[in-house]
N, C-alpha and C positions, 0 to 999 in steps of 0.2 A: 581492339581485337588484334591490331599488329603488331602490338607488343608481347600478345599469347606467342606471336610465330620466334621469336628472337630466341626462342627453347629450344636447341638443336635435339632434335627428337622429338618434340611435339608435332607432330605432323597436321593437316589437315583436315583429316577424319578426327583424330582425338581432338581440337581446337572444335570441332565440331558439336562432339560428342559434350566437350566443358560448357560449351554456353548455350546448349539444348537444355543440359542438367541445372543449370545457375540461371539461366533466364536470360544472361547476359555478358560479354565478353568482361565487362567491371564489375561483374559477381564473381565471375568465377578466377577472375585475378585476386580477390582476394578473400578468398575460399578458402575454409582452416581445413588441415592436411588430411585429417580424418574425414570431412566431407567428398573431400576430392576423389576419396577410398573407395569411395559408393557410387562413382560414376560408372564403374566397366570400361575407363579407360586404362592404358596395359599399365603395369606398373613402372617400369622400365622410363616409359613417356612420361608420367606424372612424375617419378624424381630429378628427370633434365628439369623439368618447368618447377620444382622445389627449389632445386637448387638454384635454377636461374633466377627466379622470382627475391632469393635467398641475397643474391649478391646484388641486384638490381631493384631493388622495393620502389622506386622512383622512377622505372624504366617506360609509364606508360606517359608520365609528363615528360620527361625529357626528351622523349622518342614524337611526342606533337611539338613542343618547342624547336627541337631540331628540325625538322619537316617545315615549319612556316619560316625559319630564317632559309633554309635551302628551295624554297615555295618548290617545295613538295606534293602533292598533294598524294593521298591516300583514299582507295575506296574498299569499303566493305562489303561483303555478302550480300545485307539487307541494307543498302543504301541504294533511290531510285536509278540513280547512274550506274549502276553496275550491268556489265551487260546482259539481258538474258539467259542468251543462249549458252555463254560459259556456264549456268548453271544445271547445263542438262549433261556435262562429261562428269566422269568420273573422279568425286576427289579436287574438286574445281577450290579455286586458289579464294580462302576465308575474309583474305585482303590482299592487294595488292598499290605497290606506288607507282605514281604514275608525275610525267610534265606533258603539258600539253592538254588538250581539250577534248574529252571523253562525250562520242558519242553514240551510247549505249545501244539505239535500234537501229543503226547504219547495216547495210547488207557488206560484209568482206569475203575477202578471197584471198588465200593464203598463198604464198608464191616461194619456195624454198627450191637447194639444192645446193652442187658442190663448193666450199669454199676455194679446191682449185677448179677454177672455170678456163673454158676455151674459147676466142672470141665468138663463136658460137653462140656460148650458151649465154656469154654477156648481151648479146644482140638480142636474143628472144628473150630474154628476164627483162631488158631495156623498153621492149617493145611490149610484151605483155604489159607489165605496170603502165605505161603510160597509159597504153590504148584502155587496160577495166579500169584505171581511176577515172578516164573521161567519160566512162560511160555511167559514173556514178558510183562504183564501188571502191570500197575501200582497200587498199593493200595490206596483208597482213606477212610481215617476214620476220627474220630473228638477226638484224642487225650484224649480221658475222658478213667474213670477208667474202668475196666471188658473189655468185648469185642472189645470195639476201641484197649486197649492198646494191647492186644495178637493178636490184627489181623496187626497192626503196626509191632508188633516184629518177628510176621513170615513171614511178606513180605520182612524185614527185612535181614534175613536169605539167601533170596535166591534173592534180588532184590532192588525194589525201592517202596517208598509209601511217600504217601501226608497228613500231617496233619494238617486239618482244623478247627481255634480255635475259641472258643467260648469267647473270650477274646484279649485283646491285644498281641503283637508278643514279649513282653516284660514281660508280666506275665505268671508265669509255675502254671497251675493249672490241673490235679492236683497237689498239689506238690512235691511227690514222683515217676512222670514222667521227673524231670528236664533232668536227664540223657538220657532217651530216645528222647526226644525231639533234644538232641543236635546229638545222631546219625541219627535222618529224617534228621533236615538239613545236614549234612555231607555226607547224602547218598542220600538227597531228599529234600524235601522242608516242611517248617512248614510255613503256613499262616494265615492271617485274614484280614478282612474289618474291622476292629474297630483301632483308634487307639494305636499306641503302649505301652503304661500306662493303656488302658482300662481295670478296671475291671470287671469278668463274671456277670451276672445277669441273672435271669427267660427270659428274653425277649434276650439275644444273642444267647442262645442257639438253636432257632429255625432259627435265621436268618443263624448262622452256617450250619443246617443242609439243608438248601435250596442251600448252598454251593458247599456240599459234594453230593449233588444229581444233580446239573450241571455240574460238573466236571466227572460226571461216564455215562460210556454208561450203566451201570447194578447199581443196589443196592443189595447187598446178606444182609439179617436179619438171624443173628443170634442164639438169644435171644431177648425175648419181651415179655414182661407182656403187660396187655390190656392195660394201661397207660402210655407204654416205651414212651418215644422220639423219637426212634428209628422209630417208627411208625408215627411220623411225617415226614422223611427221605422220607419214601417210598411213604407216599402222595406225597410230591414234587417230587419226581421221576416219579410217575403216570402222574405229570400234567405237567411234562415237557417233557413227551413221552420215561423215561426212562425205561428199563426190571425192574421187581422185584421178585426176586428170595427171597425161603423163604428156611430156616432150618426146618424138621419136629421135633418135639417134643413129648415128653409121653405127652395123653389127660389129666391128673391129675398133668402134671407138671406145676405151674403155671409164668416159666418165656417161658413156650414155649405155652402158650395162643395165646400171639401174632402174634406170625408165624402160628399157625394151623387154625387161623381165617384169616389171609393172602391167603394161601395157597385156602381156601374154597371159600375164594372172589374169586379169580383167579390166584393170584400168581405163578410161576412154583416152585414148588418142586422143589428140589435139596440136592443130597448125596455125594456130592465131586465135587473137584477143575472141573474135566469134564465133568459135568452137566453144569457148566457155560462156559464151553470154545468151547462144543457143540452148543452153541446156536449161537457162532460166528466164528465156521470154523476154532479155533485153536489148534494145537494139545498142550497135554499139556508131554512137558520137563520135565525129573525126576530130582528132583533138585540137585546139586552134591554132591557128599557124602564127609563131613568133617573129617579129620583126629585130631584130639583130638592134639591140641600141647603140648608137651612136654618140654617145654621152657620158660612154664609161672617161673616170677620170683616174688621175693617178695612178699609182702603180699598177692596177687592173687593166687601165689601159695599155701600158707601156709591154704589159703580156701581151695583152690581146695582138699588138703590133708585132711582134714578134715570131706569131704562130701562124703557119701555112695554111693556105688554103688547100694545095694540090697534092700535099704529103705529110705524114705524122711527123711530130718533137715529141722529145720525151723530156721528162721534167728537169731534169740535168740540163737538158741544151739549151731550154728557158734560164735555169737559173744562172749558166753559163753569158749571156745574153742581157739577163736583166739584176743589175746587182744591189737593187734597193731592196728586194726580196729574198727571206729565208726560205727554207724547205717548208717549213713548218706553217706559213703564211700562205705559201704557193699552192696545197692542197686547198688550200680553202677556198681561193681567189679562184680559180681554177673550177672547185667545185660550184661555186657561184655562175662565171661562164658557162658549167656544162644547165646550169636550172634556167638561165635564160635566153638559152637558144642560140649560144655564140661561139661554141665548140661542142664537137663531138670525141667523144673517147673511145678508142678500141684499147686492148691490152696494158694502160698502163699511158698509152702515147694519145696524140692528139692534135687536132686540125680544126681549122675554121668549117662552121657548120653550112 
């Protein structure tokens, strides 16, 4: 079946509509053109998958061979892991690839907002994700910078979170989330509907976020300008019968526009992790308290030595500091310290925890 998707123009509903009509996603790959005719799907969409099928005849093995050297995996529609409840939105994704360990009846909670954030809003995205992973729920975000990435890193912390990309499951973007990305899969799942080479564009990113709004019984808005994306999120949550919960914001701050005009439409207000966990009857788990190890060795250590306790560095004055370490290493090692309780991050900077 995810080889039907590699048809730009074959959309979801016709991918649909072909292996309703064919009985099956390998019928109706190889379905002579005149049957194809008799589906009702538009014609337009049947000559992309013509012609793709045309130059690609081999696209459905080489697209599993490739997936188990990349350990891939792939799930479909009618396969038991899929999750439910994506299947009650509209247009819900026919397949999808995924890293990571999929688990299907988990209860999530979607956690979005501005990719430019303000220590603000990294604080409460920090602090939400932790506090609903400990209490059991899962975190669902879209891996982009600002608010997705600290609401990942504090579910992180204390649990499990899902992120849903706007891109293929082979492209890290941003690209200073490589690192994080590889602890969701190792501790959760990182996914997409697009294929795995897919590059982002304007147009995936809302298909994304129709994603991360079927996968959650809640949406929490963080941050949002009148313009956010994010604010697309909470539409699709509306129209698929999802809660939306908003963050309040100063009236003159202009990335908490978006939430304060949420809010005024109807949205519930919300001040903490149990504002949302009230709405569903869960209590919420204080999450366990980390003992700082003492153990770190090597270059990790020699950071850790490095960084204040009583005031932030910025990664320049570490790298400045410690010269066994690149940039490119330093986010990582770093983002490690922030998962085991040995620094904290405001803007960028950082300090012993």
């Amino acid at each position: 079946m995810a080889a039907l998707g590699g048809a730009e123009g074959l959309g979801n509903k016709s991918i649909s509509a072909l292996v309703k009509f064919f009985g099956s996603a390998k019928a109706a790959w190889s379905a002579d053109i005149a049957d194809l005719f008799k589906t009702g799907v538009r014609k337009n969409s049947l000559g992309a998958f013509i012609e793709f099928r045309a130059k690609h005849p081999d696209a459905p093995e080489n697209l599993a061979a490739y997936c188990a050297r990349q350990k891939i995996g792939v799930c479909s529609i009618g396969d038991d892991d899929y999750p439910p409840i994506l299947k009650e939105i509209d247009s819900p994704p026919m397949s999808f690839y995924y890293r990571g360990k999929l688990e299907p009846f988990v209860q999530r909670i979607g956690i979005v907002g501005s990719r430019q954030n303000t220590p603000y809003g990294q604080n409460v995205a920090l602090e939400l994700g932790e506090q609903l992973a400990a209490a059991g729920l899962t975190v669902v975000s879209g891996a982009a910078r600002g608010i997705d990435t600290f609401a990942h890193r504090g579910a992180l912390r204390s649990g499990r979170t899902v992120a849903v990309l706007g891109c293929g499951i082979n492209v890290v973007f941003p690209r200073e989330n490589k690192n994080l990305l590889e602890q969701i899969a190792a501790r959760g799942v990182v996914m997409s509907e697009f294929p795995p080479q897919f590059p982002p564009n304007p147009g995936t990113f809302p298909a994304r976020n129709r994603i991360i709004a079927g996968l959650s019984r809640g949406v929490v808005i963080v941050e949002a300008g009148t313009k956010s994306g994010a604010l697309i999120t909470s539409t699709y949550a509306l129209e698929y019968n999802r809660d939306v919960f908003a963050i309040p914001g100063q009236i003159y701050a202009a990335k908490s526009q978006g939430c304060n005009e949420l809010i005024r439409e109807g949205a519930t207000l919300i001040k903490s992790a149990q504002d949302v966990l009230n709405e569903y009857d869960i209590k919420l788990n204080a999450p366990p308290k980390v003992v700082k190890p003492v153990t770190l060795e090597g270059v990790a250590a020699k950071i850790f030595d490095v960084i204040p306790s009583d005031t932030f560095i910025t990664e320049d004055e570490i790298l400045m500091q410690v010269e066994e370490v690149n940039p490119s290493e330093l986010t990582g090692i770093l983002l490690e310290l922030d998962m085991k309780g040995c620094v904290v991050e405001e803007a960028g900077r950082y300090k012993r925890k």
